[in-house]
C-alpha positions as CSV (number, residue, x, y, z in Angstrom):
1,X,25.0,-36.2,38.9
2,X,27.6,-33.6,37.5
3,X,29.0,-36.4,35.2
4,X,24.8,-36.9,34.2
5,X,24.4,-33.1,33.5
6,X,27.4,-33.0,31.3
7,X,26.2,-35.8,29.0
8,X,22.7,-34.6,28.7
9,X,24.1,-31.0,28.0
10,X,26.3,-32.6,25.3
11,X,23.4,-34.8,24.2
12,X,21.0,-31.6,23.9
13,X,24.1,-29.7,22.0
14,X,24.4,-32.4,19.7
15,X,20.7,-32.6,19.3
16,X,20.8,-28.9,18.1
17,X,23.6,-29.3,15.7
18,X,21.6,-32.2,14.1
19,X,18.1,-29.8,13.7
20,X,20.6,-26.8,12.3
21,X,21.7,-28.9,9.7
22,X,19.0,-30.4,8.8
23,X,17.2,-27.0,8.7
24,X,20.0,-26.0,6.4
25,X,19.2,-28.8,4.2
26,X,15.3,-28.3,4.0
27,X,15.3,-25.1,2.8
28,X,17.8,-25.4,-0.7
29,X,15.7,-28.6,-0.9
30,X,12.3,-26.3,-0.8
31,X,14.0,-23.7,-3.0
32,X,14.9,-25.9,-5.6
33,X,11.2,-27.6,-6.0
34,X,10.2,-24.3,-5.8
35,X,6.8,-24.0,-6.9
36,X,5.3,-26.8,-6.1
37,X,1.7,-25.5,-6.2
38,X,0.2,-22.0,-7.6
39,X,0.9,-18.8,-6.4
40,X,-0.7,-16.2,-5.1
41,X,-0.3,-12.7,-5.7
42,X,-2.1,-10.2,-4.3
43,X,-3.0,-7.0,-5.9
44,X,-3.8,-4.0,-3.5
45,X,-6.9,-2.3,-5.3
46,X,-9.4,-3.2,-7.6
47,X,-9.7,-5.4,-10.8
48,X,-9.5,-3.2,-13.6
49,X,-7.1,-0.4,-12.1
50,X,-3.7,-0.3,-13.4
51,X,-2.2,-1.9,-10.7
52,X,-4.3,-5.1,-11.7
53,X,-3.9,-4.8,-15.3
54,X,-0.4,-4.9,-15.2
55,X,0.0,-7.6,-12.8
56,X,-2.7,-10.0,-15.3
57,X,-0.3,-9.1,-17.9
58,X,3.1,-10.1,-16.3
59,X,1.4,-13.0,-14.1
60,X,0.1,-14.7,-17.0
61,X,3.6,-14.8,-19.0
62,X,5.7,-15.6,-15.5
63,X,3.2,-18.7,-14.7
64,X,4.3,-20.4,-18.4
65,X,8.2,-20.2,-17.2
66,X,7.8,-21.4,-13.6
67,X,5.7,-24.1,-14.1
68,X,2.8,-23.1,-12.1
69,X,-0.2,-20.7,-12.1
70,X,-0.4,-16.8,-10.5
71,X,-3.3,-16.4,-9.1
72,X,-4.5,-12.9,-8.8
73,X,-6.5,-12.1,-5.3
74,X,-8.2,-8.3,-5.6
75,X,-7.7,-7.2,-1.7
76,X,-9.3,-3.6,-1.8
77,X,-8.8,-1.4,1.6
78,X,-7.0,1.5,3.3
79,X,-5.3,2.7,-0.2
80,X,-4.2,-0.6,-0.6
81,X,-2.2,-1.4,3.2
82,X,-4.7,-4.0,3.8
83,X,-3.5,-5.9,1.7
84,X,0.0,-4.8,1.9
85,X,-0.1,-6.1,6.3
86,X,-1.7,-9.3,4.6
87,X,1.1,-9.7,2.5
88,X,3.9,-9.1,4.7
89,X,2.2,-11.6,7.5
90,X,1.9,-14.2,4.6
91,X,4.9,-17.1,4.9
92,X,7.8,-16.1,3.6
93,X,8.2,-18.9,1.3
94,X,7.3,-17.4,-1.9
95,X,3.7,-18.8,-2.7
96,X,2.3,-14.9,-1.2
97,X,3.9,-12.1,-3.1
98,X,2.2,-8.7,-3.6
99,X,2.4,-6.4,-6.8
100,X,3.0,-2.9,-4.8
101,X,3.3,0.5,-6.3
102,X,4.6,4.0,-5.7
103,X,1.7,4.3,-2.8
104,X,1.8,0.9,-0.7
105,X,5.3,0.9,-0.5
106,X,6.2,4.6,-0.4
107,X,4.0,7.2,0.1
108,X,2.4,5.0,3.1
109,X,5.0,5.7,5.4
110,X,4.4,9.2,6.0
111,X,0.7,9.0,5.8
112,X,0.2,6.2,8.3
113,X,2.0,6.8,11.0
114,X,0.6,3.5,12.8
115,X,1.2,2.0,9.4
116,X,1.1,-2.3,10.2
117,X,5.1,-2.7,7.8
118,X,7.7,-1.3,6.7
119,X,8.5,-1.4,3.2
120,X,12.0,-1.8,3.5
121,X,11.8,-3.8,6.7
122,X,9.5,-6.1,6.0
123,X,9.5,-7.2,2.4
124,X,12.0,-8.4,0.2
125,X,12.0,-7.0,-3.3
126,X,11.9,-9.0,-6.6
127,X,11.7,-6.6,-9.1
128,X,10.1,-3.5,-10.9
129,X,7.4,-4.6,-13.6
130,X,6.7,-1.1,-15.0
131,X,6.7,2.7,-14.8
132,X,3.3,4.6,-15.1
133,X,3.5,8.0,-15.8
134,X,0.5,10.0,-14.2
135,X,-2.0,12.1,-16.2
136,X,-4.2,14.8,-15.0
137,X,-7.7,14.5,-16.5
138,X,-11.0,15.5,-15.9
139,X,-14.7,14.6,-17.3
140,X,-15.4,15.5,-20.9
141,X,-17.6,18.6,-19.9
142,X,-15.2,20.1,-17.7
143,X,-15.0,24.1,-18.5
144,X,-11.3,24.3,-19.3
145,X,-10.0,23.7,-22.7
146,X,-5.9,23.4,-21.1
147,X,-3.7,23.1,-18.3
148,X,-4.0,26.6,-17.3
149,X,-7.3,27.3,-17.6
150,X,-7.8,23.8,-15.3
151,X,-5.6,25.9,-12.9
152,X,-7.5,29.1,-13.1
153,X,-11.1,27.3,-12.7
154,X,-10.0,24.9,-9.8
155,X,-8.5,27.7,-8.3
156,X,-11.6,30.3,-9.2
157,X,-14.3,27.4,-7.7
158,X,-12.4,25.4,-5.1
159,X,-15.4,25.4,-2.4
160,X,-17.5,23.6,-6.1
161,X,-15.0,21.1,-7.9
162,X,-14.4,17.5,-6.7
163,X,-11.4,15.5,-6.8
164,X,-11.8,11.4,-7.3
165,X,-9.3,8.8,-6.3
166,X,-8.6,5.2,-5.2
167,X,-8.0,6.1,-1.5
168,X,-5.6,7.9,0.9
169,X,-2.2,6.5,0.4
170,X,-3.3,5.2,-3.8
171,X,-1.3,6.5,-6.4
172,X,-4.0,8.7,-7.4
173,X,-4.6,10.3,-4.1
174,X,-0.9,11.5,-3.7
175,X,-0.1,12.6,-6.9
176,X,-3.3,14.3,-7.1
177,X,-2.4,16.0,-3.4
178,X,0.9,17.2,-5.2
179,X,-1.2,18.8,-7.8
180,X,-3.4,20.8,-5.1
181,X,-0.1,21.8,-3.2
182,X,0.9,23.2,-6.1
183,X,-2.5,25.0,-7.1
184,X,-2.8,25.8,-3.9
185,X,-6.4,24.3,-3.0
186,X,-8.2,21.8,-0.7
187,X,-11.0,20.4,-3.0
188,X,-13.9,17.8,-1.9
189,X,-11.6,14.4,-2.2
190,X,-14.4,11.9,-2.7
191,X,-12.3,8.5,-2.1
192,X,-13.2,5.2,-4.4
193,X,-12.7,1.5,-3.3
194,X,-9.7,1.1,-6.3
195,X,-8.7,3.6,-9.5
196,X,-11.2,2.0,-11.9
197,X,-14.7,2.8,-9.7
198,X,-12.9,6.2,-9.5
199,X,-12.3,6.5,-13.3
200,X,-16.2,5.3,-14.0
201,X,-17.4,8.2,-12.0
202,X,-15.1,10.4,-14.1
203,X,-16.6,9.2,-17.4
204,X,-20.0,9.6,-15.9
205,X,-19.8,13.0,-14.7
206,X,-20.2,12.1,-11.4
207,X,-16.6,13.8,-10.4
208,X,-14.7,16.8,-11.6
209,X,-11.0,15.6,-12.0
210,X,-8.6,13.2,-11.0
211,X,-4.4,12.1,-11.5
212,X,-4.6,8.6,-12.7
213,X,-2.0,6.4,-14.6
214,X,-1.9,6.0,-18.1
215,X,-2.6,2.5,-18.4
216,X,-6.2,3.3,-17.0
217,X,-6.6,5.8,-19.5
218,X,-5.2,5.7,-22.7
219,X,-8.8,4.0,-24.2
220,X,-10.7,6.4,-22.6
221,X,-8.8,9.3,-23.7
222,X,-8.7,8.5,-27.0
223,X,-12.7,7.7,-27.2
224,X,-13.1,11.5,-25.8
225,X,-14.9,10.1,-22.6
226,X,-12.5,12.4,-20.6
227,X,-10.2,15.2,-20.8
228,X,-6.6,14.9,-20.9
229,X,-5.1,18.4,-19.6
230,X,-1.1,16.9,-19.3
231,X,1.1,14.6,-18.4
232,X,3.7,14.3,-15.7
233,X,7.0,12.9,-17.4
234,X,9.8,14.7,-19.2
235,X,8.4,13.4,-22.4
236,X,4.9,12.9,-24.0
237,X,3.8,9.1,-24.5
238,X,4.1,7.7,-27.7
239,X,0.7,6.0,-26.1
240,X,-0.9,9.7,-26.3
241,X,0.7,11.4,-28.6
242,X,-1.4,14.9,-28.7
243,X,-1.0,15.4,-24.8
244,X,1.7,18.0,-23.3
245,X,4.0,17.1,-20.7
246,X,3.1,19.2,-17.6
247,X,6.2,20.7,-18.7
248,X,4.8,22.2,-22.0
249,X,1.4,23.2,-20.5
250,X,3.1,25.4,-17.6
251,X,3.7,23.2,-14.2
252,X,7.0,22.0,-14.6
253,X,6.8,21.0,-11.0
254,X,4.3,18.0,-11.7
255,X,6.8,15.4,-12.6
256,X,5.1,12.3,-11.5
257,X,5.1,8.9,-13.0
258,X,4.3,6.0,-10.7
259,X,5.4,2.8,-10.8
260,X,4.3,-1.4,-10.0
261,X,6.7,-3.3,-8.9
262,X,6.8,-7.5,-6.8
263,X,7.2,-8.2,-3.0
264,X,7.9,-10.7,-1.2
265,X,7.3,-11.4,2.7
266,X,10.7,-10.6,4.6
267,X,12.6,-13.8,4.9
268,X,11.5,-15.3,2.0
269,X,14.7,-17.6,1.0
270,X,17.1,-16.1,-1.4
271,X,17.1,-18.6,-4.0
272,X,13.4,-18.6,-4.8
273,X,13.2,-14.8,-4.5
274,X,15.6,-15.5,-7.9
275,X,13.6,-17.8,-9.3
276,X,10.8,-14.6,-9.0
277,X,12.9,-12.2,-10.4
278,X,14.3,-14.3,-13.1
279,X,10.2,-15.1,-14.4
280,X,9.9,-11.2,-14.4
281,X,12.3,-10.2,-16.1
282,X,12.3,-13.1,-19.0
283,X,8.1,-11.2,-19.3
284,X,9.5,-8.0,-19.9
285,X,11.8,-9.2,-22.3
286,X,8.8,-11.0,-23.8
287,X,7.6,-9.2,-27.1
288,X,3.8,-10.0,-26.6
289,X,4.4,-8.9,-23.3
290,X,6.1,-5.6,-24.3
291,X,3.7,-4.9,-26.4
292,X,0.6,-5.1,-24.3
293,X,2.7,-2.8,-22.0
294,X,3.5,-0.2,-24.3
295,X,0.0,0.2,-25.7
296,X,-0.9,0.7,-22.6
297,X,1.7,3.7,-22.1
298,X,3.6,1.7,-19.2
299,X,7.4,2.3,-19.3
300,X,9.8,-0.7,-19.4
301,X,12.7,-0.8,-17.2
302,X,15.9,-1.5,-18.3
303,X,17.3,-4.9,-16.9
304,X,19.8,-3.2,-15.0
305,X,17.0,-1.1,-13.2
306,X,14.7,-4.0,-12.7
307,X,16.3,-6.1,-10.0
308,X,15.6,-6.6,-6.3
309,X,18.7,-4.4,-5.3
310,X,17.7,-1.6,-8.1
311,X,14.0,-1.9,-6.9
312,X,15.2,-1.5,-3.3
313,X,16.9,1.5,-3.8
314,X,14.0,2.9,-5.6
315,X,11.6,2.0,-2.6
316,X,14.1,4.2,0.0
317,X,14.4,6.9,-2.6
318,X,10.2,7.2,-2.8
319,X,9.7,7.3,0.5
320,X,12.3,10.1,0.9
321,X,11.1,11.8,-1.6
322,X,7.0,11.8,-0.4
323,X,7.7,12.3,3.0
324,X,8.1,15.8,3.3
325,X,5.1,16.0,0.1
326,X,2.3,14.6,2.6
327,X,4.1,16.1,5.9
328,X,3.7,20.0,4.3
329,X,-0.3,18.7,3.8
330,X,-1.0,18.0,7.3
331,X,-2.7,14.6,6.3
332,X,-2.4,11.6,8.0
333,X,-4.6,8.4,8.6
């Protein structure tokens, strides 16, 4: 009997050794066909918004070098954690990635406290796509010819003016509760199911102001359907020209610029998590790609600032940095 257990025990042992190695040899195997079928990549907000525009752009040039089409999925919700948690649940074998920004993967955290991931935890990082510097802006009527007058009005009518923006935990919620800290007022937030509903009620009067990124608004500023009081970078946009840094206008403090940047579910095997990052970065070296970019006013990052470990560090520097922005508030979902 003790002779019978000892086989059996080697037999299972063996057994095991066989299904480790074997395991070993699957996955290079799957990394290497890697894709075999289109991918999916989910944008948190809207079609339309930044967030999507930007992903549309680099998608498109990524699909022509791995083989395969990216297929965008719009997954609106919760300032864009739904479709963050449906991201990070997704297989981790690369055919799920998400495009997440300064406010999924960030500014979350502190405002979710029950939040579903982690953004460090729970996603591996491919790389950065672009930077979005954020503009304050507000409809074409608004009273205010500048930056300080905006001040002195939302400050002089805060129980009146509205505030638009693409939900709690967006881009354009959080920089826009920056701004308030700093004016020191509690508006109406009416909240919009992505930035580009948000923007539409902006052109039609239907809201006061908003912070939005450039790539939403460098048409519509231009075509004088909305005001452009400054924007929050060290330097003005070759995109817009004529508009201050909040620097120049008098609220040095507003140094905001946002940014989009690919996830993967945790676990997601090394190899094709390079074969992610190598399509990304050969689109922003791309000079059509570039292009449609810059227009926009996105900012390219340098290659060494692009990668999964430069993107990662960027992800625990954002939260730090948000944390104690949305604590001082007091708001939390």
């Amino acid at each position: 009997m003790r002779l019978f257990t000892r086989l059996a025990g080697t037999a299972a042992g063996l057994l095991a050794l066989v299904a480790l190695s074997l395991g070993a040899l699957i996955v290079p195997s799957q990394a290497q066909n890697y894709p075999a079928r289109p991918i999916t990549l989910i944008v948190p907000f809207a079609a339309g918004g930044p967030t999507d525009i930007i992903a549309r752009i680099v998608a498109d040039n990524m699909s022509k070098t791995l083989g395969q089409q990216i297929v965008i999925e719009n997954v609106v919700g919760a300032g864009g954690t739904t479709a963050s948690t449906r991201a990070m649940r997704a297989t981790p074998d690369g055919y799920t990635i998400i495009m997440g920004h300064m406010g999924t993967h960030a500014a979350a955290v502190p405002l979710y406290p029950k939040l579903a991931y982690h953004p460090v935890k729970n996603f591996e990082p491919i790389g950065l796509a672009a930077g979005t510097p954020v503009l304050i802006v507000a409809r074409k009527d608004f009273p205010a010819k500048d930056l300080k007058e905006f001040i002195a009005y939302v400050k002089a009518n805060a129980d009146k003016v509205n505030m638009a923006h693409a939900g709690v935990g967006s881009v354009s919620f959080t920089s826009c509760l920056l701004l308030n800290a700093l004016m020191d007022v509690k508006p109406t937030s009416i909240p919009f199911q992505g930035t580009g509903p948000a923007l539409n009620a902006l052109i039609g009067g239907q809201v006061d102001y908003m912070c939005d990124q450039i790539v939403n608004l460098v048409p519509q500023i231009t075509a004088g359907n909305i005001k452009a009081y400054a924007i929050g970078t060290p330097e003005r946009s070759p995109a817009l020209p004529d508009v201050p840094t909040t620097k120049e206008a008098g609220l040095p403090k507003f140094d905001v610029s946002a940014w989009n940047a690919l996830f993967a579910p945790k676990g997601t095997p090394k190899a094709v998590l390079d074969k992610l990052s190598d399509a990304l970065n050969k689109a922003l070296d791309d000079e059509g790609v570039r292009k449609r970019l810059l227009d926009l006013g996105s900012v390219i990052p340098a290659p060494d600032g692009r990668g999964q470990a430069a993107l990662n560090k960027l992800v625990e520097s954002e939260i730090e940095r948000w944390t104690p922005v949305i604590k001082a508030s007091g708001i939390t979902q």
